[in-house]
mmCIF file of the C-alpha atoms, coordinates in Angstrom:
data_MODEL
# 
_entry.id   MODEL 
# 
loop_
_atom_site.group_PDB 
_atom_site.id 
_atom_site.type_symbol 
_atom_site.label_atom_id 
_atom_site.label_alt_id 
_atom_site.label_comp_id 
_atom_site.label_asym_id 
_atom_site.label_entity_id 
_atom_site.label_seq_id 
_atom_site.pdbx_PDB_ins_code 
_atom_site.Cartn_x 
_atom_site.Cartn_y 
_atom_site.Cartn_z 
_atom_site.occupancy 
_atom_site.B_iso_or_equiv 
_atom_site.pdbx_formal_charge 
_atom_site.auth_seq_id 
_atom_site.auth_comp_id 
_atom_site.auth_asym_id 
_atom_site.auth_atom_id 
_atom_site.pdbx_PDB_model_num 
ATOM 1   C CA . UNK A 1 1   ? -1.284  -22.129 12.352 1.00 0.00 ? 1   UNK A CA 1 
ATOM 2   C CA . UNK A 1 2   ? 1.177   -20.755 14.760 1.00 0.00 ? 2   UNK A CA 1 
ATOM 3   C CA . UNK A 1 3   ? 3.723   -18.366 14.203 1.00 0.00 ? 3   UNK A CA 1 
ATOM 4   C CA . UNK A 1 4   ? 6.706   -17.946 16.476 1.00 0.00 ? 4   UNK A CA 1 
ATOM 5   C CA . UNK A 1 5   ? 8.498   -14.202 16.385 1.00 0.00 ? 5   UNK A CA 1 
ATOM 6   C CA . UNK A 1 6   ? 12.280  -13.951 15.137 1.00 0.00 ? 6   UNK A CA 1 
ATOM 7   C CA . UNK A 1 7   ? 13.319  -12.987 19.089 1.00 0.00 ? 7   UNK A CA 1 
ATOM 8   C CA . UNK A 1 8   ? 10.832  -16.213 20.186 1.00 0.00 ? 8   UNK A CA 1 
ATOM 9   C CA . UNK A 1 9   ? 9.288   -13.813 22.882 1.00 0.00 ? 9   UNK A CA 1 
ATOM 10  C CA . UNK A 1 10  ? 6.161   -14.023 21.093 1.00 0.00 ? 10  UNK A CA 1 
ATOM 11  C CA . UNK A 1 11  ? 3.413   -16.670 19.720 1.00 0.00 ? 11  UNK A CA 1 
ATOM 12  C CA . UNK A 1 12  ? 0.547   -15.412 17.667 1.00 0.00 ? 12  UNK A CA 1 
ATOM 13  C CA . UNK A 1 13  ? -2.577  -17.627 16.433 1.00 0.00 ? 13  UNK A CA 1 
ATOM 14  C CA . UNK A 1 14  ? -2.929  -16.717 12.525 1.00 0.00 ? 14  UNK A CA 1 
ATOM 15  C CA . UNK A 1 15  ? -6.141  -17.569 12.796 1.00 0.00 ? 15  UNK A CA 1 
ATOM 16  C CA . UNK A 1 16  ? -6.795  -14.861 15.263 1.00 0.00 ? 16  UNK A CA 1 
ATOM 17  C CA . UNK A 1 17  ? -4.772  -11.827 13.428 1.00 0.00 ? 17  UNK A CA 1 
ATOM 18  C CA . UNK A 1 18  ? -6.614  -8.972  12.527 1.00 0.00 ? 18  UNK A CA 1 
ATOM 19  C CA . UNK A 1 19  ? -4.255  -8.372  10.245 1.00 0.00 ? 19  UNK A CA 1 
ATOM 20  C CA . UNK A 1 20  ? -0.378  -8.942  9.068  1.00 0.00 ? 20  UNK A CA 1 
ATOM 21  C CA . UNK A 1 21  ? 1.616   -6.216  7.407  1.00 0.00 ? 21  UNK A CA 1 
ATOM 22  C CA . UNK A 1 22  ? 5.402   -4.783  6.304  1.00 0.00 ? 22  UNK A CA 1 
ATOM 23  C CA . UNK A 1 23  ? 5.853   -1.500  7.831  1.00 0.00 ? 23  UNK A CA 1 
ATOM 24  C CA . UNK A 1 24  ? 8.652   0.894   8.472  1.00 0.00 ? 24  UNK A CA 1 
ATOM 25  C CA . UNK A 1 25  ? 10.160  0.682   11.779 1.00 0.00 ? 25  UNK A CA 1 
ATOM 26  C CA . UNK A 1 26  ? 12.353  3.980   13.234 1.00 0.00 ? 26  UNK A CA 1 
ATOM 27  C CA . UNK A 1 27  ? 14.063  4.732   16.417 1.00 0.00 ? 27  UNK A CA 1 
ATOM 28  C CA . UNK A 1 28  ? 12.321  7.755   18.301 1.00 0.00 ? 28  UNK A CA 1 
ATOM 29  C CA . UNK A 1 29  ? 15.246  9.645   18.003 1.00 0.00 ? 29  UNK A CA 1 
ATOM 30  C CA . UNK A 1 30  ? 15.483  9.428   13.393 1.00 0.00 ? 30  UNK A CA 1 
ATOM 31  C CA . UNK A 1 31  ? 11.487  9.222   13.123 1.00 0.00 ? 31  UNK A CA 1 
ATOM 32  C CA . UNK A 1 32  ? 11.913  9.810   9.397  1.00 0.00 ? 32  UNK A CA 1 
ATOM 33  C CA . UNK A 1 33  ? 14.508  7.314   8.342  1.00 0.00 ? 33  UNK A CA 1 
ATOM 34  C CA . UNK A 1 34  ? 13.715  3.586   9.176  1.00 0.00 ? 34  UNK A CA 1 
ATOM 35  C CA . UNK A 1 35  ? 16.416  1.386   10.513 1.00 0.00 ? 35  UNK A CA 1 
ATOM 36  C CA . UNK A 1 36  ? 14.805  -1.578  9.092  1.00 0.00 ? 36  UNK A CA 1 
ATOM 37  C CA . UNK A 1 37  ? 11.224  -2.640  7.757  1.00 0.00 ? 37  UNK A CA 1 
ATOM 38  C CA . UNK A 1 38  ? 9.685   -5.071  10.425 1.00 0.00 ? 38  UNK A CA 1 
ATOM 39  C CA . UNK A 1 39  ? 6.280   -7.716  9.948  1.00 0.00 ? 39  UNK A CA 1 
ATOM 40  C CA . UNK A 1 40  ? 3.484   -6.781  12.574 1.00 0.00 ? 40  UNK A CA 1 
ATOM 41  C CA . UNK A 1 41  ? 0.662   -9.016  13.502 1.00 0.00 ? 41  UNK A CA 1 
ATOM 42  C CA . UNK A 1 42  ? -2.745  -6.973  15.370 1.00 0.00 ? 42  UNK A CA 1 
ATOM 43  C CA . UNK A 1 43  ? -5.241  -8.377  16.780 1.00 0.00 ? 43  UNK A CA 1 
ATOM 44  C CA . UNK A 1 44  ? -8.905  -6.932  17.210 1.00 0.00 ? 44  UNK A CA 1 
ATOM 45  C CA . UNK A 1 45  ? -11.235 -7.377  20.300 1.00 0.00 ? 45  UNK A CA 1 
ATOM 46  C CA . UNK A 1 46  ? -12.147 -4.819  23.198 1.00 0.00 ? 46  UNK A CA 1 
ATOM 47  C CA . UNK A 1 47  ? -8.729  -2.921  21.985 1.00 0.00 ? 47  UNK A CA 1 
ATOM 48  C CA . UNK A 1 48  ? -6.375  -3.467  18.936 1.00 0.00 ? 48  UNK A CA 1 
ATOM 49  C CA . UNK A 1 49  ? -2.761  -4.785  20.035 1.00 0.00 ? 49  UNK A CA 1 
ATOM 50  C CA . UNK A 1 50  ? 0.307   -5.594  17.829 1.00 0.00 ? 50  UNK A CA 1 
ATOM 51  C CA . UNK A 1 51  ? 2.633   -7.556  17.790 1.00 0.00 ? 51  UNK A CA 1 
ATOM 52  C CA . UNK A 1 52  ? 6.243   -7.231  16.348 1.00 0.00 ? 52  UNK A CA 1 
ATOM 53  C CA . UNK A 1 53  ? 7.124   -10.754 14.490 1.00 0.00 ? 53  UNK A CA 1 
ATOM 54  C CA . UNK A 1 54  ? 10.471  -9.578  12.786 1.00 0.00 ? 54  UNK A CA 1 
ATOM 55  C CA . UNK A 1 55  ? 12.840  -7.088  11.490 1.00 0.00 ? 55  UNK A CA 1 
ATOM 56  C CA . UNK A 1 56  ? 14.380  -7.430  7.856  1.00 0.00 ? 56  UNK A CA 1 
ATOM 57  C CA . UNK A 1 57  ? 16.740  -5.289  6.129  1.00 0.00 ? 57  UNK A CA 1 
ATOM 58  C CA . UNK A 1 58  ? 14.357  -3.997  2.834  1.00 0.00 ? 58  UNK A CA 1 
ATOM 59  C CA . UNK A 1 59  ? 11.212  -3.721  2.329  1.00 0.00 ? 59  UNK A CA 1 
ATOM 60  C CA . UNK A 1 60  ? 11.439  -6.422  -0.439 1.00 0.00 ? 60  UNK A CA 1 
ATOM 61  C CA . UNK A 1 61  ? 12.383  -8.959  1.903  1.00 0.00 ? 61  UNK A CA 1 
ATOM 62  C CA . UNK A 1 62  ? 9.680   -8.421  4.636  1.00 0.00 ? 62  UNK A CA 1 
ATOM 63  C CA . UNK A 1 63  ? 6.731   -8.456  1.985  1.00 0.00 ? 63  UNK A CA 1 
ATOM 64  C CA . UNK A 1 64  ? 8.943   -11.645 1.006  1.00 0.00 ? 64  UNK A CA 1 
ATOM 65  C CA . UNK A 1 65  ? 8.374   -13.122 4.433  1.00 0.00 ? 65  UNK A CA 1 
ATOM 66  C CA . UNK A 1 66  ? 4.465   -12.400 4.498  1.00 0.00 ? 66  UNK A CA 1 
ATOM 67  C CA . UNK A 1 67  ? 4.282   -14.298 0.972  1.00 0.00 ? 67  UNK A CA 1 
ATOM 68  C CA . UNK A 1 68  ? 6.107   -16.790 2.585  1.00 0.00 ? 68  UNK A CA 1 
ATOM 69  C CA . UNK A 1 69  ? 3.383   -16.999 5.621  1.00 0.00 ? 69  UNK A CA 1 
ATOM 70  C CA . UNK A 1 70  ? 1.004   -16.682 3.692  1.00 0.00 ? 70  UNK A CA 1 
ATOM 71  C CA . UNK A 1 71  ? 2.397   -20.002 1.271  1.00 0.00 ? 71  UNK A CA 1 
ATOM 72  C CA . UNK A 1 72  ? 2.694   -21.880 5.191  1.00 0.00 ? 72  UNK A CA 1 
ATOM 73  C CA . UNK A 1 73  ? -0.987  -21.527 6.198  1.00 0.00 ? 73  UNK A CA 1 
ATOM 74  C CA . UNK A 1 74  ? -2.488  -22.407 2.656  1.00 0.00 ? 74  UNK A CA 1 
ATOM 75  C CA . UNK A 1 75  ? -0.230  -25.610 2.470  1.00 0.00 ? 75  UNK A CA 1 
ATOM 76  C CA . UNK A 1 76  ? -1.355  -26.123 6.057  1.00 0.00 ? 76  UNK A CA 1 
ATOM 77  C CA . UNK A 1 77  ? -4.687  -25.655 5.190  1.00 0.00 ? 77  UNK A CA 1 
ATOM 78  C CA . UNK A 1 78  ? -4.912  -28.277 2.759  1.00 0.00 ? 78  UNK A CA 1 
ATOM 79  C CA . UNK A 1 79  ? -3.232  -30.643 4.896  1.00 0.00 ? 79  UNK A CA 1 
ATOM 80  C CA . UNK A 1 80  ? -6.686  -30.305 7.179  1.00 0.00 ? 80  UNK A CA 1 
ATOM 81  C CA . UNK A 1 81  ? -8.780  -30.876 3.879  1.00 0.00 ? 81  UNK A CA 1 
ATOM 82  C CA . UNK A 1 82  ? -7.045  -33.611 2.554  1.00 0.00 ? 82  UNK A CA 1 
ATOM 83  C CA . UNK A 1 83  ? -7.488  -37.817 2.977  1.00 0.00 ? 83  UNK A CA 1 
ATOM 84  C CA . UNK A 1 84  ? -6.331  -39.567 6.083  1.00 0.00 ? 84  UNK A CA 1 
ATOM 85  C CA . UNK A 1 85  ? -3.512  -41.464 4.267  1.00 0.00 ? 85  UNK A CA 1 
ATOM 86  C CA . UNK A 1 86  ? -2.366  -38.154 2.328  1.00 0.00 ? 86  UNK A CA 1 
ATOM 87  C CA . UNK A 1 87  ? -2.334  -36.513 5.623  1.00 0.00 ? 87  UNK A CA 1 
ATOM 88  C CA . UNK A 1 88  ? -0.155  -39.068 6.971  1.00 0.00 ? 88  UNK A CA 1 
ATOM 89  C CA . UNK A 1 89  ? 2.658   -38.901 4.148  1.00 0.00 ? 89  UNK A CA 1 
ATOM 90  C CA . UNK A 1 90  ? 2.839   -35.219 4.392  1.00 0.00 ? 90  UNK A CA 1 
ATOM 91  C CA . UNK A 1 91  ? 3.504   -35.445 7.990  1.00 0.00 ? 91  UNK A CA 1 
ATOM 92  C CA . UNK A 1 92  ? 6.179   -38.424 7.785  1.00 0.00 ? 92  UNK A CA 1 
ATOM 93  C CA . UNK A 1 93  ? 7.787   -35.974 5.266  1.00 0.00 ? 93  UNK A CA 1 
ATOM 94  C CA . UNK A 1 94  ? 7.808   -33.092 7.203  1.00 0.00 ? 94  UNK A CA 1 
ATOM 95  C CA . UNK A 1 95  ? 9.001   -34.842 10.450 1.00 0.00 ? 95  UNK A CA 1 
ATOM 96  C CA . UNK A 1 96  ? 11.898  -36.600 8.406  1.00 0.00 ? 96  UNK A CA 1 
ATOM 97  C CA . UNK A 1 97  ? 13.115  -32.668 7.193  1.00 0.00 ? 97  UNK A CA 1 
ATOM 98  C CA . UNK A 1 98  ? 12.278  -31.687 11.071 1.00 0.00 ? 98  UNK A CA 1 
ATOM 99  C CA . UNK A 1 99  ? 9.730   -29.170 9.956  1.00 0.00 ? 99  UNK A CA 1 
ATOM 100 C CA . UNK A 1 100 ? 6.513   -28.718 11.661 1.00 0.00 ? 100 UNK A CA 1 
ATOM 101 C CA . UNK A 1 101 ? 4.115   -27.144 9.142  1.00 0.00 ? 101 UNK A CA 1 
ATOM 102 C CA . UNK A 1 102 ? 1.584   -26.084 11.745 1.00 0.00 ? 102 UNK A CA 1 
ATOM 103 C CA . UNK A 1 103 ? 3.904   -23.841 12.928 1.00 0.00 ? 103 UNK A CA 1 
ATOM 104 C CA . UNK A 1 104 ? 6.045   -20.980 11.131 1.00 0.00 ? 104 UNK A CA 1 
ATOM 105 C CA . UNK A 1 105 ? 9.060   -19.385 12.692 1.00 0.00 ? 105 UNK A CA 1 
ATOM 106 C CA . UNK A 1 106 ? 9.934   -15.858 11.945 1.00 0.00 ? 106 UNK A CA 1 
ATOM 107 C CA . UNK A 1 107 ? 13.187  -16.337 9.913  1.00 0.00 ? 107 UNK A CA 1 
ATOM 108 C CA . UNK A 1 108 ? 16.474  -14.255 11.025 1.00 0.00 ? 108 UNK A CA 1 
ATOM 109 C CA . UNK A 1 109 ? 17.387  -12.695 8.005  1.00 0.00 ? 109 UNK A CA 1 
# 
């Protein structure tokens, strides 16, 4: 599965994350007091990167958007595991709501 940051700048392979997380995001210059809680996706190899997926207001609502990730690669995992014809269904639902389940964009708020 795929998922697309909220600014669209960047793609990361869930497959490939290290790890995906809710952390507290501050401005250099107020270290101490977040201005919002943001989603981060790292990946290891020769050097751990991150990458910033999304910025939310609380706390509650970012660990509500890794749930909700979390919810989009299970239900896309099954898809893989499941019969030809079921596989075909899902997808002719999907495309009628203009969803593609392989992929999972960062919502705004």
């Amino acid at each position: 599965m795929i998922i697309v940051s909220q600014d669209k700048s960047e793609i990361v392979n869930f497959d490939e994350a290290f790890r995906l997380y809710a952390d507290n995001w501050s401005d250099e210059d107020f270290p101490t007091e977040p201005n919002c809680f943001c989603i981060r996706a790292e990946k290891s190899g020769d050097h751990m990167t991150s990458a910033f997926l999304g910025e939310y207001a609380t706390m509650k609502r970012a660990k509500e958007v890794l749930l909700e990730i979390a919810t989009h690669n299970a239900t896309f995992n099954l898809f893989k595991c499941s019969d030809t014809e079921k596989q075909k269904r899902t997808l002719e639902e999907f495309l009628k709501k203009g969803m593609m389940f392989d992929i999972y964009e960062m919502p705004e708020k």
